[in-house]
DOMAR-585393 format. One record per residue: residue in one letter; x, y, z of N, C-alpha, C in turn; residue number from 1; chain. Coordinates in pm, 1 decimal, m for minus. Atoms other than C-alpha are relative to their C-alpha. Last residue first. Example, Ala and Ser with C-alpha at 12.3 -4.5 7.8 and 13.67 -1.06 7.14 Angstrom:
BEGIN
SITE  type       nc1       nc2       nc3      cac1      cac2      cac3       cc1       cc2       cc3  seq  mol
SITE     S     m82.0    m119.0      m6.0    1367.0    m106.0     714.0     m77.0     109.0      73.0    2    A
SITE     A      89.0    m119.0       0.0    1230.0    m450.0     780.0      90.0     120.0       0.0    1    A
END
This chain:
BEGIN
SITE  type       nc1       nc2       nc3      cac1      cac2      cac3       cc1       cc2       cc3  seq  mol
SITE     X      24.6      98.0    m135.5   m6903.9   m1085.2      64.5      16.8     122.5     102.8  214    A
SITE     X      78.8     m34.2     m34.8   m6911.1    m918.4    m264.6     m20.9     m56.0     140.5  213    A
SITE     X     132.0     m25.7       8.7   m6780.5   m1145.2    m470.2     m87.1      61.1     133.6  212    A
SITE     X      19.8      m0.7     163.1   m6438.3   m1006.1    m501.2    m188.9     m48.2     m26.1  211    A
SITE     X      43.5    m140.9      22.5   m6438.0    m982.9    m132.4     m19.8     m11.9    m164.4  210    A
SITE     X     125.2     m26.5     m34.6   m6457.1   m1398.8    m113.6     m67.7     173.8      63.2  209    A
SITE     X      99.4      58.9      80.3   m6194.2   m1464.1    m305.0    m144.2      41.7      28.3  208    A
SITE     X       6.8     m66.7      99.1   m5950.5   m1169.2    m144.3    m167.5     m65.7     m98.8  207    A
SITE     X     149.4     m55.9      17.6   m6033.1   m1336.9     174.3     m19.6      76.0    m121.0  206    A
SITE     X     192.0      43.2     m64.8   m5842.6   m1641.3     252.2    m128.9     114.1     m29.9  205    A
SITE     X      32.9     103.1      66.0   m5530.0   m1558.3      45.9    m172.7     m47.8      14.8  204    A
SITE     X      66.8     m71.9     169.0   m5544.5   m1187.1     212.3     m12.5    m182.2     m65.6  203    A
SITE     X     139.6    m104.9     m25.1   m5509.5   m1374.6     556.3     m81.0      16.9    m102.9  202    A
SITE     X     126.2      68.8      22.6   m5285.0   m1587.9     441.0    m103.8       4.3      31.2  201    A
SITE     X      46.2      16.8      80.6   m5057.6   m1331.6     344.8    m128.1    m126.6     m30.4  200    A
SITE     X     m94.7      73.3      42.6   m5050.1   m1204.8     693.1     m45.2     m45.8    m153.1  199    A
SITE     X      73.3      71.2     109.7   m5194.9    m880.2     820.6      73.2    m117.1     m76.2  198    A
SITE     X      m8.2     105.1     m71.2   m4978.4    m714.1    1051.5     m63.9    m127.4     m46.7  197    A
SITE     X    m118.5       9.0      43.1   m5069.0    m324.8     941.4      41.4    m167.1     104.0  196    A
SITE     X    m116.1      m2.9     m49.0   m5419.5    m379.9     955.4     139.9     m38.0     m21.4  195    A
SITE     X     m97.1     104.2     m16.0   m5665.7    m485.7     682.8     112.5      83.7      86.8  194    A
SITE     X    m157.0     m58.2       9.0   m5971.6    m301.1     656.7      90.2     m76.9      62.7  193    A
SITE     X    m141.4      89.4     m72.9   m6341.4    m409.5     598.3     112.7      61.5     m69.2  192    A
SITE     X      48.6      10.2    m114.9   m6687.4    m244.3     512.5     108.7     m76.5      93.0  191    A
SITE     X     m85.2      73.6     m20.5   m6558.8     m31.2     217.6     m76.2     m61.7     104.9  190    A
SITE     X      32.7     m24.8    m128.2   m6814.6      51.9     m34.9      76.4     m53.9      49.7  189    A
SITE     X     m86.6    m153.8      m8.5   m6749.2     100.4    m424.3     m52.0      19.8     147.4  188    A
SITE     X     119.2     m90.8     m10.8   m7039.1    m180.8    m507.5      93.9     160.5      29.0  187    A
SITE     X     114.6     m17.2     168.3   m6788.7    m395.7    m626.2     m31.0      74.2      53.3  186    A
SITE     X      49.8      55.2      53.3   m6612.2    m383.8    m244.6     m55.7      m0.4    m173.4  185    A
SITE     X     147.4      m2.1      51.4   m6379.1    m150.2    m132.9     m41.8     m52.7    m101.0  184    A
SITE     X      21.8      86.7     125.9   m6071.3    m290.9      81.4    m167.0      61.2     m44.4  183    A
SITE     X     178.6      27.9     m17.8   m5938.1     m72.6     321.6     m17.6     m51.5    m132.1  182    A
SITE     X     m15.4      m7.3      67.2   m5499.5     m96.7     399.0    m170.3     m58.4     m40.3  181    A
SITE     X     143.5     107.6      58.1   m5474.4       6.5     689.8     m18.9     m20.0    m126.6  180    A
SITE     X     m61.8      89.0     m25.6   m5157.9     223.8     863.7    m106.7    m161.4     m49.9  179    A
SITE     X      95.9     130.1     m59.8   m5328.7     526.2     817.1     145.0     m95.0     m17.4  178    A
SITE     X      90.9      10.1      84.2   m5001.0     826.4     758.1     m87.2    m157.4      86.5  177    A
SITE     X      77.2     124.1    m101.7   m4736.1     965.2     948.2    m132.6     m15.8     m79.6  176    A
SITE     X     131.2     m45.3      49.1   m4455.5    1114.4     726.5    m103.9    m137.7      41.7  175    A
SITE     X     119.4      58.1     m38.3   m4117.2    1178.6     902.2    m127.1     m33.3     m71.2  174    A
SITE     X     139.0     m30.2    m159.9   m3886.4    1379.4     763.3     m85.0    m126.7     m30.1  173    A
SITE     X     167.3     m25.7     101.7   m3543.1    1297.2     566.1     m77.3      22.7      93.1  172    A
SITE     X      81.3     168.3      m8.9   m3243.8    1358.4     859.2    m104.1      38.3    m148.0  171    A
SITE     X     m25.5      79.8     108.2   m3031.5    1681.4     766.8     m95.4    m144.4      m7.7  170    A
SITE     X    m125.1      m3.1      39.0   m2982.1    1827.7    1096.7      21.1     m58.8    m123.3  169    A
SITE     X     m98.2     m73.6     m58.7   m3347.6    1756.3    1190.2     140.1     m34.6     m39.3  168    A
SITE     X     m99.2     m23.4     m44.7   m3639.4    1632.3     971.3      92.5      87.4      46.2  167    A
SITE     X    m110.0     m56.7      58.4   m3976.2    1776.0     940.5     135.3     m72.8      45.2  166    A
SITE     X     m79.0     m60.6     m92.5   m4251.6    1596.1    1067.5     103.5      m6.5     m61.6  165    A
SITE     X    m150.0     m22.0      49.6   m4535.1    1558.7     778.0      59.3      64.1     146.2  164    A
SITE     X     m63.3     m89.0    m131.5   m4883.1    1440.6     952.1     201.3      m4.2     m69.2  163    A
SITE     X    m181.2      56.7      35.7   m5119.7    1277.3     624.2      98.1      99.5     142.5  162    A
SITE     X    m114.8     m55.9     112.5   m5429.4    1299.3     786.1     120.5     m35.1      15.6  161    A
SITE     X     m54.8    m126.2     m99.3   m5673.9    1053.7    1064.4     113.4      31.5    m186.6  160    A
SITE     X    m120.9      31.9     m59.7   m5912.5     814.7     871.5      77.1     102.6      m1.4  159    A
SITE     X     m10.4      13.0    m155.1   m6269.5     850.8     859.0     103.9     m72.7      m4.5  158    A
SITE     X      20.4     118.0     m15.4   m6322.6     797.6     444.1      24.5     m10.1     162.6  157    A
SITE     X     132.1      65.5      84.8   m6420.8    1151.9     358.7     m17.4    m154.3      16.1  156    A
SITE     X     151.4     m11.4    m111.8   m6173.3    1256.8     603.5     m92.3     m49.2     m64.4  155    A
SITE     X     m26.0      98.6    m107.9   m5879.1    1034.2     398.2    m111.0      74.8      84.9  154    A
SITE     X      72.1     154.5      74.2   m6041.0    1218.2      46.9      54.1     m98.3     166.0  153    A
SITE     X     161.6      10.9      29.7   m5991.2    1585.3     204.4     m42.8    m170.2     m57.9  152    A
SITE     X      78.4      27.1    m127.6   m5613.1    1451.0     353.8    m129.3      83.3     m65.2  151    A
SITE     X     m14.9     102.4    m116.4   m5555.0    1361.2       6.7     m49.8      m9.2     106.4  150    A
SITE     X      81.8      83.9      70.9   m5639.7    1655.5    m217.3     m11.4    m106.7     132.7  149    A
SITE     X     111.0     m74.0     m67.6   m5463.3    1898.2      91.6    m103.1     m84.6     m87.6  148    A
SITE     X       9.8      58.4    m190.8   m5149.0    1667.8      71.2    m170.8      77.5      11.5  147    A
SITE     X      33.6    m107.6    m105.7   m5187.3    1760.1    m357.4     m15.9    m101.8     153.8  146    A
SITE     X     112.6    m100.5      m2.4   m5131.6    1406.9    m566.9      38.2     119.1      67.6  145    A
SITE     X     m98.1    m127.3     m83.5   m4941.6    1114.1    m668.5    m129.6     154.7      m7.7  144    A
SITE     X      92.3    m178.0       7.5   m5111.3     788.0    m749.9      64.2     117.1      88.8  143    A
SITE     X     m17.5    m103.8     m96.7   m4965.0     440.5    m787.8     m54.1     125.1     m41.4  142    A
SITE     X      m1.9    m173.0      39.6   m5147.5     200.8    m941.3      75.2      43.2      94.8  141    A
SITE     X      64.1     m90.6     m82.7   m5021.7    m215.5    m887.0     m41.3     122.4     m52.0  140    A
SITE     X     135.6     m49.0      12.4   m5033.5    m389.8   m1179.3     m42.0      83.0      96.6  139    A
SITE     X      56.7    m111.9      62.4   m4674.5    m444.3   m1197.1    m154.5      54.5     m33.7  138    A
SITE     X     108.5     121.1      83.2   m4692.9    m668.1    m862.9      31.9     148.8    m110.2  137    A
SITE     X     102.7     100.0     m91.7   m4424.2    m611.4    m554.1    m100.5     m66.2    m132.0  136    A
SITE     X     m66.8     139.5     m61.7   m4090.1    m510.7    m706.0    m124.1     m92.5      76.9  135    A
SITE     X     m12.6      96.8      45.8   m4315.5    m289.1    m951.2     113.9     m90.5      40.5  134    A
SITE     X     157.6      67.7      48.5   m4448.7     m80.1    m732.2      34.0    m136.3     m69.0  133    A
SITE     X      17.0      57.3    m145.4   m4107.4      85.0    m633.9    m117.1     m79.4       6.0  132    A
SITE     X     m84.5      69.6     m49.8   m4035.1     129.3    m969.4      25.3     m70.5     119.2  131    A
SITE     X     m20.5     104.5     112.4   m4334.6     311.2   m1061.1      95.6    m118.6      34.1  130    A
SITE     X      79.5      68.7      m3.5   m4272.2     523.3    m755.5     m61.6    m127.2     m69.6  129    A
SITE     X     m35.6      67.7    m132.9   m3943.2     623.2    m828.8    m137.3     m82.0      25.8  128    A
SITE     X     m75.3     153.8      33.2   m4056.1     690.6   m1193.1      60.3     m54.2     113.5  127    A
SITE     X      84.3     102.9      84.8   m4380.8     898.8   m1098.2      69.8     m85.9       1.3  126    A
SITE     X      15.8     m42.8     156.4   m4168.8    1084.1    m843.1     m50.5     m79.5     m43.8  125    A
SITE     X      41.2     139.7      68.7   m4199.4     976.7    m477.2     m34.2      72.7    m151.8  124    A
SITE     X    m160.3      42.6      18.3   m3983.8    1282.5    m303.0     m44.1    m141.9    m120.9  123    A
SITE     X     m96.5     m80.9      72.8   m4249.9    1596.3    m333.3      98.8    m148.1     m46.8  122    A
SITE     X     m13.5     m52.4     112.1   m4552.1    1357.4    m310.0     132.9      75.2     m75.8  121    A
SITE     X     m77.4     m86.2       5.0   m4539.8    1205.1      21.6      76.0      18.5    m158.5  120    A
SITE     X     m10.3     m79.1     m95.8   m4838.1    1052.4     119.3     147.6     105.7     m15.1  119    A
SITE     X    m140.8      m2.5     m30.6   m4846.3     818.7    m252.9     m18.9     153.1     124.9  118    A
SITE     X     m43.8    m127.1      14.4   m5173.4     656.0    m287.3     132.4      88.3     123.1  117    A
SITE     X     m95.4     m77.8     m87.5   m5099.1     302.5    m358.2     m13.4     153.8     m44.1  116    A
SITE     X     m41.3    m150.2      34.7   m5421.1     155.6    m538.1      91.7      46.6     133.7  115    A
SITE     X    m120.5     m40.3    m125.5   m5431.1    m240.2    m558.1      32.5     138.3     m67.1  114    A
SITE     X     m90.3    m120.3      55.7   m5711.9    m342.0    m828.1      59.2      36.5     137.1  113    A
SITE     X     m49.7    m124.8    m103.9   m5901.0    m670.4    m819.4     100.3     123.4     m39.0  112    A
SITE     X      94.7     m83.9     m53.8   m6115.4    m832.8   m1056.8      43.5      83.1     101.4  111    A
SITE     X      69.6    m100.0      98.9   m5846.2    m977.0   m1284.7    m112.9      85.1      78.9  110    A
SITE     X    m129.2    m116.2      46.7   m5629.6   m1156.0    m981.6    m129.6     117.5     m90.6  109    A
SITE     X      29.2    m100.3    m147.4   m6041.5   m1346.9    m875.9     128.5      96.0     m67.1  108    A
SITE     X     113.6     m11.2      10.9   m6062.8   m1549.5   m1244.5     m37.9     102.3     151.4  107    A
SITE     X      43.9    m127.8      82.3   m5696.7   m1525.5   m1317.8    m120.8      57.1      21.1  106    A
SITE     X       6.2      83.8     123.2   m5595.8   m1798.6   m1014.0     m72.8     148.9     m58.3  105    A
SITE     X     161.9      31.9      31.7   m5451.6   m1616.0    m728.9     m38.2     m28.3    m135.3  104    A
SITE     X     113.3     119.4     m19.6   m5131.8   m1696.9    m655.3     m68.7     m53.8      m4.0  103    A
SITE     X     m64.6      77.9     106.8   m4856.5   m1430.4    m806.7     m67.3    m142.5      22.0  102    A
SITE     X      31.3     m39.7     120.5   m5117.8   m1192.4    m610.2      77.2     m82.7     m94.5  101    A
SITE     X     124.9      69.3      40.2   m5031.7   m1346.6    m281.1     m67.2       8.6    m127.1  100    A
SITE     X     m25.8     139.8      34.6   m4684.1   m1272.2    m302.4    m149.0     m79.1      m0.8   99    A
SITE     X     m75.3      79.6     110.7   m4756.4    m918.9    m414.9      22.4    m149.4     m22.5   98    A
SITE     X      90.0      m5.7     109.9   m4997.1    m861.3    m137.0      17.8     m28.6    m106.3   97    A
SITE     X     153.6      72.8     m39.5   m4768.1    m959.5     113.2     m59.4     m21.5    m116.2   96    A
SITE     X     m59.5     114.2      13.0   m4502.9    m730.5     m26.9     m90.9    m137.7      25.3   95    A
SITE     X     m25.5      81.9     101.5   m4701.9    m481.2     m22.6      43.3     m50.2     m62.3   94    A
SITE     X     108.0      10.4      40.8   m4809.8    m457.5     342.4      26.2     m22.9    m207.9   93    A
SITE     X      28.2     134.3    m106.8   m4443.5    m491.9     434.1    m166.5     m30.4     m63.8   92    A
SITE     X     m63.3      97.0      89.2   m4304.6    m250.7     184.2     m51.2     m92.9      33.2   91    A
SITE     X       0.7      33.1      70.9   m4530.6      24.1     391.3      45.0     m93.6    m119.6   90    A
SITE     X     123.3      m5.0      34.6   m4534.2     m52.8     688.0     m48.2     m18.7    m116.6   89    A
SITE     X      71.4     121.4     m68.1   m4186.2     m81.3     750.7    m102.7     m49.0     m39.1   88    A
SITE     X    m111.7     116.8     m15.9   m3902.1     156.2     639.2     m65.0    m168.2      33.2   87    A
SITE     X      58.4      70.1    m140.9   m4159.1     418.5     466.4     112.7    m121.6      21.8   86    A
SITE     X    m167.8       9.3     m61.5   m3925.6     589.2     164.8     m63.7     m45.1     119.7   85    A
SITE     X    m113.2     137.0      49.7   m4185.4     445.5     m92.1     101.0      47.7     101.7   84    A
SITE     X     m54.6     m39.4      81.3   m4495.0     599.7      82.2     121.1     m15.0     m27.0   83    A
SITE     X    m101.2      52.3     m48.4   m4840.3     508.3     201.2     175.2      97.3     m52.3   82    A
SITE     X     m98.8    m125.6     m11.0   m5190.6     550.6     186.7     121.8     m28.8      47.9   81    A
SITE     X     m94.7     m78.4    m154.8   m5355.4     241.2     105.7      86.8     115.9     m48.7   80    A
SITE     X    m100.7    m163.3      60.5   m5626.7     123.4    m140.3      72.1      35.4     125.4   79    A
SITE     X     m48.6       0.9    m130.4   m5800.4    m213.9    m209.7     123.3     128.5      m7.5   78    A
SITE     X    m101.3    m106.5     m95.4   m6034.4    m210.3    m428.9      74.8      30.6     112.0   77    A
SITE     X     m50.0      39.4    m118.9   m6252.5    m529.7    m571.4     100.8     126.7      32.5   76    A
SITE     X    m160.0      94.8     m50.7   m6332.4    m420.4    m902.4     m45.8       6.5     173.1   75    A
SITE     X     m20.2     109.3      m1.8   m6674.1    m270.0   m1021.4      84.3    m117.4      28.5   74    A
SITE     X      78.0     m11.2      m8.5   m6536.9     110.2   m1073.0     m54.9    m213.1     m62.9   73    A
SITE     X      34.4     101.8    m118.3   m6240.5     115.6   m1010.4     m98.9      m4.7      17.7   72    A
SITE     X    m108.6     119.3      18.7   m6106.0     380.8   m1282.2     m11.3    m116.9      45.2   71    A
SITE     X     m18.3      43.9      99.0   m6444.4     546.6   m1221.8      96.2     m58.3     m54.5   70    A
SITE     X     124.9      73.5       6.7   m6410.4     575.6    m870.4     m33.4     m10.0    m169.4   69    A
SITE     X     m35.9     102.1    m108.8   m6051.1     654.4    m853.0    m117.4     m20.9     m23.9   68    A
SITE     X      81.7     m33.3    m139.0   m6025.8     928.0   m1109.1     m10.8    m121.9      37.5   67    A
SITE     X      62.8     110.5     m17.8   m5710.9     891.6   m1252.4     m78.7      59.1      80.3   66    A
SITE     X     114.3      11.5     m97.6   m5535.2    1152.6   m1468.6     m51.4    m101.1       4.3   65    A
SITE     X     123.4     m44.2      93.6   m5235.9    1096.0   m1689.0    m108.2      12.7     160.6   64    A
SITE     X      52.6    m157.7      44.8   m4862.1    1169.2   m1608.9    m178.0      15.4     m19.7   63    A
SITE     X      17.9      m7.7     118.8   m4781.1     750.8   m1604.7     m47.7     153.7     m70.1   62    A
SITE     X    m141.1       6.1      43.0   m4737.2     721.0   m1295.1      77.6      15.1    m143.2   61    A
SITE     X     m45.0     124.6      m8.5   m5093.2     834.5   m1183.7     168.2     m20.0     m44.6   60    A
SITE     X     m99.4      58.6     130.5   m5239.0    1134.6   m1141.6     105.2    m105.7      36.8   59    A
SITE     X    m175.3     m55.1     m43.3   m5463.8    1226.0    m914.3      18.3     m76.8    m114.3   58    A
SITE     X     m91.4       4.0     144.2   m5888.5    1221.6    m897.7     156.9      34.0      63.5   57    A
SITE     X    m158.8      m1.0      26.0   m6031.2    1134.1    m586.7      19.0     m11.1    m108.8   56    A
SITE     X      m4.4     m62.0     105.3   m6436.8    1118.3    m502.9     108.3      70.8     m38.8   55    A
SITE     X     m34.8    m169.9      18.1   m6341.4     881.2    m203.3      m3.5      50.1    m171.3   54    A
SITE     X    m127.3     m19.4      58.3   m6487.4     516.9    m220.4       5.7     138.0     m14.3   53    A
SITE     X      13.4       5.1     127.4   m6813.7     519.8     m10.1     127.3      m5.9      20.5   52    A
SITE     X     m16.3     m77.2      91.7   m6771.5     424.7     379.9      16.5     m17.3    m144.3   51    A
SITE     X     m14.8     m10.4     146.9   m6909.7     193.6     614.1      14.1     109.8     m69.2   50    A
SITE     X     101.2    m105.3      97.0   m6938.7     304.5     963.7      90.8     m53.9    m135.4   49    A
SITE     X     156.0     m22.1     m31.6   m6794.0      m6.9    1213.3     m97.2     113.2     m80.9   48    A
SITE     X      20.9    m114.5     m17.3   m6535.9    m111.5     988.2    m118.1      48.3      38.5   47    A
SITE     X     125.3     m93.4      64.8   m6531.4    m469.7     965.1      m0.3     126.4      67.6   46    A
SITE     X      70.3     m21.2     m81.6   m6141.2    m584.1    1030.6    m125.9      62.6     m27.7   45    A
SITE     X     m51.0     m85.3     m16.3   m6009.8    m883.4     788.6     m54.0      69.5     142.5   44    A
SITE     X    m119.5      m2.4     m86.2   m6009.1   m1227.4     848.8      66.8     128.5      10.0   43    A
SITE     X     m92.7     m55.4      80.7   m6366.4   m1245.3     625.6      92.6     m22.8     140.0   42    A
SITE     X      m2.6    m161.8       6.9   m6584.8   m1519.2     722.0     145.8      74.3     m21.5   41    A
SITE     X      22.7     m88.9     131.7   m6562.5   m1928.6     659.3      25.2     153.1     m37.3   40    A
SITE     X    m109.7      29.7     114.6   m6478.2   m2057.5     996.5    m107.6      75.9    m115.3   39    A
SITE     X      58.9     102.1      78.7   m6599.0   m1904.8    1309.8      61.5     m32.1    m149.2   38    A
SITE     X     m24.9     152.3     m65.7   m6417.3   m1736.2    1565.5     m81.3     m98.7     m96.1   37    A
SITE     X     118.8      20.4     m76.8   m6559.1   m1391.1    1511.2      28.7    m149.6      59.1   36    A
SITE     X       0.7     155.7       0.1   m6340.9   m1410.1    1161.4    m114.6     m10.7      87.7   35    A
SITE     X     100.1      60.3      62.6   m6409.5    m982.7    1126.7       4.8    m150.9     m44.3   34    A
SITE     X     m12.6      53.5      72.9   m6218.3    m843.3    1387.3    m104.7     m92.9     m63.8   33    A
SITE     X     m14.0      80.1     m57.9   m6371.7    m526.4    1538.1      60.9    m100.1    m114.8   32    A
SITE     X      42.0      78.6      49.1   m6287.3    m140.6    1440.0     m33.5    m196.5      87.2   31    A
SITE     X     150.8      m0.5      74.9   m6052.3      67.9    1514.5     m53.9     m86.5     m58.8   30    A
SITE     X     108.6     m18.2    m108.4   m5719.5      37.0    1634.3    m126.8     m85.6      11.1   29    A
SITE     X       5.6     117.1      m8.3   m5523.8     m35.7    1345.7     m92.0     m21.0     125.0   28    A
SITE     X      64.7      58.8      86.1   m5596.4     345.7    1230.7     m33.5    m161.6      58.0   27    A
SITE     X     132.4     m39.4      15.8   m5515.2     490.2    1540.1     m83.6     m64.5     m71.8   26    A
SITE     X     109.6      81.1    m149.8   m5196.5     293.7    1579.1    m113.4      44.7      m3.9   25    A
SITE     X      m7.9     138.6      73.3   m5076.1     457.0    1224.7    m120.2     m95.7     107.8   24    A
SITE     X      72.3      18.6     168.6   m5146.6     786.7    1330.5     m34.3    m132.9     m54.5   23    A
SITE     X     186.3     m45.8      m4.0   m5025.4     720.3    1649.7     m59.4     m28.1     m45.9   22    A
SITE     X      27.7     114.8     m10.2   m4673.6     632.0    1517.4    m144.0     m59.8      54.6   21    A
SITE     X      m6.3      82.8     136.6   m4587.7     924.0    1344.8     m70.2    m115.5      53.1   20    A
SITE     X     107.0     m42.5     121.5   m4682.7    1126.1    1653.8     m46.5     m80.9     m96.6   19    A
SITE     X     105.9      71.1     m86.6   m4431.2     912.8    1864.7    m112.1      27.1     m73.5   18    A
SITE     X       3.7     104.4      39.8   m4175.4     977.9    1600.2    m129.2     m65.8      84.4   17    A
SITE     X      74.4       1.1     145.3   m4207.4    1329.5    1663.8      m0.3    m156.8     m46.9   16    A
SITE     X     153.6     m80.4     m39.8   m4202.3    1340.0    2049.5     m51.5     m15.9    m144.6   15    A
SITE     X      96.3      99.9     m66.5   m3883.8    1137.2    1978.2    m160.6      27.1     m32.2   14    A
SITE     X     m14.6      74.9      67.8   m3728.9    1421.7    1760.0     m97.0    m146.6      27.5   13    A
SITE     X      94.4     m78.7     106.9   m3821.9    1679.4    1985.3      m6.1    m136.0     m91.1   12    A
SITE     X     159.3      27.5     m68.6   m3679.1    1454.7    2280.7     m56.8      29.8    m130.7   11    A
SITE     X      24.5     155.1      m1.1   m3339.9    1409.6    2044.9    m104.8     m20.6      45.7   10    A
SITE     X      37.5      71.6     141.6   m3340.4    1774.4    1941.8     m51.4    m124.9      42.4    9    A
SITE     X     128.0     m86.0      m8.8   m3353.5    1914.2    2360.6     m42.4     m51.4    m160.0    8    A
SITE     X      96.9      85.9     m93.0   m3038.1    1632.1    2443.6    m161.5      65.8     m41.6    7    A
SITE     X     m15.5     137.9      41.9   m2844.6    1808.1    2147.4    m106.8     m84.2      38.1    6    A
SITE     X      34.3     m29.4      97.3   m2909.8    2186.2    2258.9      m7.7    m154.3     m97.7    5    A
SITE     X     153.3     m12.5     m12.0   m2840.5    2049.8    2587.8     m96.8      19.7    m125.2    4    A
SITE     X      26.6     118.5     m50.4   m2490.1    1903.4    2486.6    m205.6      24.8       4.5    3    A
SITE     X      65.3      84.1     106.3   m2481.5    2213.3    2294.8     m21.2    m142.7      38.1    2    A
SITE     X     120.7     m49.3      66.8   m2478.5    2423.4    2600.1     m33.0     m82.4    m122.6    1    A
END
């Protein structure tokens, strides 16, 4: 009987990692790539419905309130949902971004802003988070919030919710989140998103030419 009781966790368990991984695949999905085969254009993906920047306030690492469109207001924005105990996705996307950011000459770095909002709030404390931010760029934000703040600001931008699966026998849980990391323009509009897979010379090639507006 506990053999079965064993074999009946490990599907459950599966069934939940498959979930997690959806979520993510959903996001990278969507959308077409935006090169087209021609040289100059962005290398990200254009999002077929443009969306505003979410009307998001949270608090930052630092205890203080951030609202997100006035904190970012005129920058280049690039914002992912993510969260420091992710094994893949997330370190991977900003790590990238970090090594491209020790690259860009001051005149594009200064106009952009990298916002990590944090999907799993109870375990990413301000100073875990903080810390985890700053092996990639200290300028990143992180932002900690309410799951019910969050997933209302990820429908407002048409991407699937935060999906918490509970660990078993002790495991940490699961937490399935976009897998994109959307870049909104000056104007506070996104029309391109960067899939999980994204290389840094991707972002090299297009940060310059989102900053103005492209």
């Amino acid at each position: 009987m506990s053999g079965d009781r064993g074999a009946r966790a490990r599907i459950r368990r599966l069934r939940a990692i498959g979930l997690v991984m959806l979520v993510g695949i959903s996001v990278a999905a969507c959308g077409v790539p935006a090169d087209g085969g021609r040289r100059g254009e962005l290398r990200g993906w254009v999002i077929d419905t443009p969306v505003p920047k979410p009307d998001l306030t949270l608090t930052d690492t630092n205890g203080e309130a951030f609202d997100l469109r006035a904190e970012t207001e005129g920058y280049l924005t690039l914002v992912f949902f993510g969260y420091t105990y992710c094994p893949d996705v997330c370190p991977v996307h900003m790590a990238n971004l970090g090594a491209v950011f020790g690259d860009l000459i001051p005149e594009v770095r200064d106009r952009i802003k990298v916002v990590f909002v944090s999907t799993d709030p109870e375990r990413d404390t301000p100073e875990r988070l903080r810390s985890w931010l700053d092996n990639f760029d200290r300028s990143f934000v992180g932002l900690r919030g309410s799951l019910e703040d969050i997933n209302a600001a990820l429908s407002t931008i048409l991407l699937p919710g935060v999906a918490v699966i509970p660990g078993e026998h002790g495991s940490e849980p699961l937490i399935g989140h976009p897998s994109a990391i959307l870049a909104f323009g000056p104007d506070g509009t996104a029309r391109v998103r960067y899939p999980f897979g994204v290389r840094q010379s991707d972002w090299a090639h297009d940060l310059p030419l989102l900053v103005q507006g492209f």
